[in-house]
TORKOLGU-757065 format. One record per residue (C-alpha): residue in one letter; x, y, z. Coordinates in pm, whole numbers, plus 50000, padded with zeros to 5 digits. Example, Ala and Ser with C-alpha at 12.3 -4.5 7.8 and 13.67 -1.06 7.14 Angstrom:
# residues 2
A512304955050780/S513674989450714/
# end
This chain:
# residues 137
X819904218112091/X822094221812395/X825364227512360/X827594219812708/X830994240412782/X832974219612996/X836204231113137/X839264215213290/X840474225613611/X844234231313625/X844264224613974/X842794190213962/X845504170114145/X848224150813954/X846544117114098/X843844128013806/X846094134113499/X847604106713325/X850164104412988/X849374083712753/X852504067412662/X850724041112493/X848824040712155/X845134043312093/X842794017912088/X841224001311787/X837694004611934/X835063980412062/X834903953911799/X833653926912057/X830923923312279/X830273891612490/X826863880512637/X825993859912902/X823473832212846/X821273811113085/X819513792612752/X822383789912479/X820353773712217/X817653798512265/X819873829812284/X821643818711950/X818373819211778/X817103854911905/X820973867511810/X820553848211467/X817543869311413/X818993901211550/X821793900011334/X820643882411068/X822893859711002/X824113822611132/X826373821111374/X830413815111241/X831423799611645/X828773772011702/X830433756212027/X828773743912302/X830513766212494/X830653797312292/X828693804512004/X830123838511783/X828343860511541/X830123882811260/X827923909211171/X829263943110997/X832273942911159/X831373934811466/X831733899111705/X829163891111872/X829643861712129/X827603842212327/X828803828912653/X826983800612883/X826203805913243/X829103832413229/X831693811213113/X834853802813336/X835423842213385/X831863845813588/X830323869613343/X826993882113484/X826403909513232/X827603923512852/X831413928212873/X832483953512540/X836103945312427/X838663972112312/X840573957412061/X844163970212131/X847403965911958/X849583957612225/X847413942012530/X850053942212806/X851063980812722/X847053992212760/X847213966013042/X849673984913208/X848634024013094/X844854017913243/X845944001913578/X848294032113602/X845354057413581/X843564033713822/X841714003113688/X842153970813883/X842593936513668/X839993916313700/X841243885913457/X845033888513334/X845643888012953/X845843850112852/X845693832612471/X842003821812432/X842833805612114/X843333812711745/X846243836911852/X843933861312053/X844893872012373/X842243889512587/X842163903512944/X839563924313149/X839743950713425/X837473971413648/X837254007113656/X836954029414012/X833244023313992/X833573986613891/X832373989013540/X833973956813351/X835903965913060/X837633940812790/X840573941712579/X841573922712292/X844373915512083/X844473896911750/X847943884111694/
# end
């Protein structure tokens, strides 16, 4: 076993320290797939999971599976998806909104109601990594 000591400068420069003023996330909870072949995809996830799909849309289709969602999402949906997008579910989506665009992600899709109460936004980090947040109201 390797065990790693990692140590954190005190001279890294304030542009690298941030406070969190707002609360912690409620982890990932939601993880959205792109699809070329929807009906095709649903059965492979069907049999992943193992269990039917709850969301049989022909626009989404969404799997609940210990806890976890599991969505489907042709050709990308409206938000141009081109790979697995994992969703943070948050408590308060415009405070996390604003806390990781202070410590430098860009938004990439503002939050907006997708239905059902949910609100859900996306941003980029520095290296362009899409990450998703979610909140159930």
């Amino acid at each position: 076993m390797t065990v790693m000591d990692i140590t954190i400068s005190p001279d890294l420069p304030s542009s690298h320290m941030t406070t969190m003023t707002g609360s912690a996330t409620q982890g990932i909870k939601t993880v959205l797939h792109a699809v070329s072949d929807l009906a095709t995809a649903k059965a492979v996830y069907a049999a992943l999971l193992g269990v039917p799909p709850q969301t049989d849309e022909s626009y989404y289709v969404g799997f609940e599976a210990d806890g976890q969602h599991i969505g489907l999402v042709p050709g990308g949906g409206p938000q141009g998806m081109s790979s697995p997008v994992a969703y943070w579910h948050v408590p308060d989506i415009e405070a996390k909104l604003a806390e990781v665009t202070a410590a430098g992600a860009t938004v990439k899709e503002p939050a907006h109601d997708v239905g059902g109460g949910r609100l859900v936004a996306t941003v980029t980090d520095p290296d362009g990594n899409v990450l998703g947040l979610l909140q159930d109201r």
